[in-house]
N, C-alpha and C positions, 0 to 999 in steps of 0.2 A: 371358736366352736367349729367344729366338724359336720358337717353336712353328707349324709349318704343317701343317694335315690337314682331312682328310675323314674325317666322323661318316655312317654309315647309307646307306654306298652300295647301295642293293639292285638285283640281278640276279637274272638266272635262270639258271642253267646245270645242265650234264650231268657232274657231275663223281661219284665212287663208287664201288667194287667191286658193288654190287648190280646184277641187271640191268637191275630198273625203273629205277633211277636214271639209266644209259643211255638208255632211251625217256622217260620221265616226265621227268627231271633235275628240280631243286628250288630252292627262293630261297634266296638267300642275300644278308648284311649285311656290308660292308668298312668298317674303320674303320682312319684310318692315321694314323699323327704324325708329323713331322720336325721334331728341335730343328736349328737351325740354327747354322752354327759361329757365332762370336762375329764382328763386322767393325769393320776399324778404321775403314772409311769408313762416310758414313749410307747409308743406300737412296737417297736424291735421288731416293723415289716413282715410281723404273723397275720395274716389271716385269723387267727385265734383268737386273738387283741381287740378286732375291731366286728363291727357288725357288716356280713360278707352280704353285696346286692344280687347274691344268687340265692339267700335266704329270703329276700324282700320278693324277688320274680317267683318263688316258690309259693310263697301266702298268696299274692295277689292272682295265681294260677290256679291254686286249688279255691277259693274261693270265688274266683269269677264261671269257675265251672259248676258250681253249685245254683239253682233255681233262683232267682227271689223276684219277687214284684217291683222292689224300687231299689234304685239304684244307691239311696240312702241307706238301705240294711244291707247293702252290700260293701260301704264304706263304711260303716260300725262294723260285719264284721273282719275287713281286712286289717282295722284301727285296734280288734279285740285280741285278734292274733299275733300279733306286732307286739304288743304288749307284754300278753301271756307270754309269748317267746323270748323276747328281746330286751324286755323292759328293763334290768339293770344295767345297760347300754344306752337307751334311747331317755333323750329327755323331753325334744319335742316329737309332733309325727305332725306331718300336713300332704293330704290326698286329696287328690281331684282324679273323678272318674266323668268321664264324658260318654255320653249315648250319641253316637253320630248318626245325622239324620233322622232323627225318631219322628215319630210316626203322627205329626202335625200338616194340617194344610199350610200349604205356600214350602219357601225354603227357608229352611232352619238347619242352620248346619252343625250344632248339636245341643242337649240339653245336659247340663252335669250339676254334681253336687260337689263340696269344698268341704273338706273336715279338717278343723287345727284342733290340737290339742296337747298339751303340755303336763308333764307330769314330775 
């Protein structure tokens, strides 16, 4: 099986229920995978063939620039788009988004969420 993703995408954005995190927003780390279905033809080295990871930095770019509260409806929906887009390609997807440093007493060096899912 084929595997395609991005390790360590960092942004900054405003996502939270807190208010500083509204004004201040905070960095955060995307990590995404796609196993790819199985193909009976080869790739014949197109770009066209395979699922390109400057479509995968595109989702999780427009999407992390979008508001939301928890970092889990942010991972549903990078995991919705991926889909709608990609899905006769992609067989699994597994994302991990990290909130570095969020906004806990003591040190915490990040909180994230983990989405597998297979289709």
């Amino acid at each position: 099986m084929l595997t395609i993703g991005l390790r360590d995408l960092r942004l900054r954005a405003q996502h939270g229920v807190h208010p500083e995190e509204k004004v201040l927003g905070g960095e955060y780390l995307v990590n995404i995978e796609a196993d790819l279905r199985p193909r009976a033809a080869d790739l014949d080295d197109r770009l066209s063939n395979t699922l390109d990871y400057g479509q995968l930095h595109a989702i999780c770019l427009e999407v992390m620039s979008t508001r939301a509260y928890l970092i889990e409806e942010l991972a549903e929906r990078i995991a919705a788009k991926v889909w709608a887009q990609h899905g006769q390609l992609v067989a699994k997807l597994r994302l991990e988004i990290k909130k570095l440093n969020p906004p806990l007493k003591g040190q915490v060096g990040a909180a994230f969420v983990r989405l597998e899912e297979e289709r």
